[in-house]
Backbone as a ProteinNet text record, in pm:
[ID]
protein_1_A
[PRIMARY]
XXXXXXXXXXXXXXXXXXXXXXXXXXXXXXXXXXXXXXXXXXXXXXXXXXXXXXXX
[TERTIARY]
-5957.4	-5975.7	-5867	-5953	-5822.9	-5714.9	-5762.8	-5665	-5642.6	-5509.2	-5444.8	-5385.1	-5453.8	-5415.1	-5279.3	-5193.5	-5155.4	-5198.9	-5213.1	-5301.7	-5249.5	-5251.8	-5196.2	-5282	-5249.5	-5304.5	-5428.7	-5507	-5688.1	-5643.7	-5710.5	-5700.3	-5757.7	-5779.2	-5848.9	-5975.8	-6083.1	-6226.2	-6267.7	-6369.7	-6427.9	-6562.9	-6567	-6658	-6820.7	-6770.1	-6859.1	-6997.9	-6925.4	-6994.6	-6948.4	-6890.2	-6891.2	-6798.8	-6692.1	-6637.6	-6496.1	-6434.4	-6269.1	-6265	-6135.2	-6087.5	-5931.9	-5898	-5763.7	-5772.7	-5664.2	-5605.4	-5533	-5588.2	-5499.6	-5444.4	-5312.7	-5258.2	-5220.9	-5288.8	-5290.1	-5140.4	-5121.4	-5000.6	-4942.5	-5092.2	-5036.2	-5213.6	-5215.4	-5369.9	-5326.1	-5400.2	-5418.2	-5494.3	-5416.4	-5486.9	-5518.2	-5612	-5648.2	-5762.2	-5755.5	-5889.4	-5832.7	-5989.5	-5993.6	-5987.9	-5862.2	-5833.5	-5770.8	-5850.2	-5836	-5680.3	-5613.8	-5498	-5456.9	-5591.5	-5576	-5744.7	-5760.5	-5882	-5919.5	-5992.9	-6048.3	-6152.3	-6137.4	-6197.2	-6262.8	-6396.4	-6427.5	-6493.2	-6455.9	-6545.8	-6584.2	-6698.9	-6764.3	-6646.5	-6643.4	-6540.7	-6575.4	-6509.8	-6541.8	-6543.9	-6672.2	-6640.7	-6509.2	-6461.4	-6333.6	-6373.1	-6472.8	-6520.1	-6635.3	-6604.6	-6730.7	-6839.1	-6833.8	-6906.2	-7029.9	-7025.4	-7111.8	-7187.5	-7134.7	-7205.7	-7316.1	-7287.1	-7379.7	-7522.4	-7553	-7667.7	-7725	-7674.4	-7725.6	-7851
3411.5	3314.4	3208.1	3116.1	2988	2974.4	3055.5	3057.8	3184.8	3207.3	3338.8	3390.5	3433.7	3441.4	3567.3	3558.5	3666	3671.9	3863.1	3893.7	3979.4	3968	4060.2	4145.5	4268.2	4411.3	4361.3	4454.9	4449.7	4474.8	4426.9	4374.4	4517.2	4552.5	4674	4639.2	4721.1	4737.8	4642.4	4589.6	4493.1	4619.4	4646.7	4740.7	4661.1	4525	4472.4	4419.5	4377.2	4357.4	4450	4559.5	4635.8	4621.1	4519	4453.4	4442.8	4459.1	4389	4299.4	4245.9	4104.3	4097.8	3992.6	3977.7	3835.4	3745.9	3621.4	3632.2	3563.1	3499.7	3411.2	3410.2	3262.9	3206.6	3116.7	3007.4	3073.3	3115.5	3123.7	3065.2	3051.5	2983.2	2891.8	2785.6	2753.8	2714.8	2714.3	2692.6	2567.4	2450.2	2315.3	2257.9	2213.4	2114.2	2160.8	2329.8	2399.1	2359.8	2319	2298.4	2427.4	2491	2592	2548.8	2650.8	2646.2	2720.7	2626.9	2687.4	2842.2	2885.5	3016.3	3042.2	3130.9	3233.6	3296	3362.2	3475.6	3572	3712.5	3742.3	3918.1	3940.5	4069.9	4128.6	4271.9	4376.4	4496.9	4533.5	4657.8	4741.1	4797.9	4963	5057	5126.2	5269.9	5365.4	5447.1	5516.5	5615.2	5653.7	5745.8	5905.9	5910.9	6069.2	6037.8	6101.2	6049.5	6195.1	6295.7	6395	6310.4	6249.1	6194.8	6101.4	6028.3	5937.5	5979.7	6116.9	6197.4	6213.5	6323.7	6348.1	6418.1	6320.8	6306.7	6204.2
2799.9	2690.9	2698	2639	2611.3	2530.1	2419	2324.3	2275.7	2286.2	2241.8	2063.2	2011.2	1870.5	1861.4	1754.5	1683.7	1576.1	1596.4	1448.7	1385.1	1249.2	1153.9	1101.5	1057.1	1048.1	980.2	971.3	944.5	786.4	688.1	531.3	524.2	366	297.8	357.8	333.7	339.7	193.2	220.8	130.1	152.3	-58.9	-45.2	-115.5	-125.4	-112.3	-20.8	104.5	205.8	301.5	284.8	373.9	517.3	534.1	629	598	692.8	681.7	739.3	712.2	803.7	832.8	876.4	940.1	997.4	968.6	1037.8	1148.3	1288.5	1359.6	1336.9	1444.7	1429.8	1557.8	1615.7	1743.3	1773.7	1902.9	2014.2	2087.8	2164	2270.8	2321.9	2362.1	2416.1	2531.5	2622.3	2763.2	2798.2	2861.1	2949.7	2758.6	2793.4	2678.5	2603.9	2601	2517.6	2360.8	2315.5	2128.7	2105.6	2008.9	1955.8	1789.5	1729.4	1609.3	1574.2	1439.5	1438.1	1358	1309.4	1244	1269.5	1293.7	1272.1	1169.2	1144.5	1026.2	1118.1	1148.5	1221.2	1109.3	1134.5	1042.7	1138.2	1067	1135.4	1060.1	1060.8	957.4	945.2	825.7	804.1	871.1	918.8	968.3	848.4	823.8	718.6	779.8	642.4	611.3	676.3	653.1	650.5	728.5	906.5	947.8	961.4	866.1	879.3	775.7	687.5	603.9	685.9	750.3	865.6	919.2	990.6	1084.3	1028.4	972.6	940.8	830.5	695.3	555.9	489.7
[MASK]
++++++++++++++++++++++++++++++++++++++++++++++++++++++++

């Protein structure tokens, strides 16, 4: 990739939509790639208890 973020730890679980998130922040970019200077990046929760996951 062109642009290298630092990222800070993954936020609580949003038990709303079901997703966390976390901000990068621009590092370093490479040649003359358009890189944004902060990110917002999400990803589903892992449930807590993955015996409930399985097969209920």
């Amino acid at each position: 990739a062109d642009c290298k973020y630092k990222f800070e730890s993954w936020g609580a679980c949003d038990g709303g939509t079901g997703t966390k998130a976390r901000q990068g922040t621009l590092k370093k970019a490479r040649y003359n790639a358009q890189c944004q200077e902060t990110i917002r990046v999400t990803k589903p929760c892992t449930p807590k208890t993955k015996a409930k996951a399985k097969g209920q």
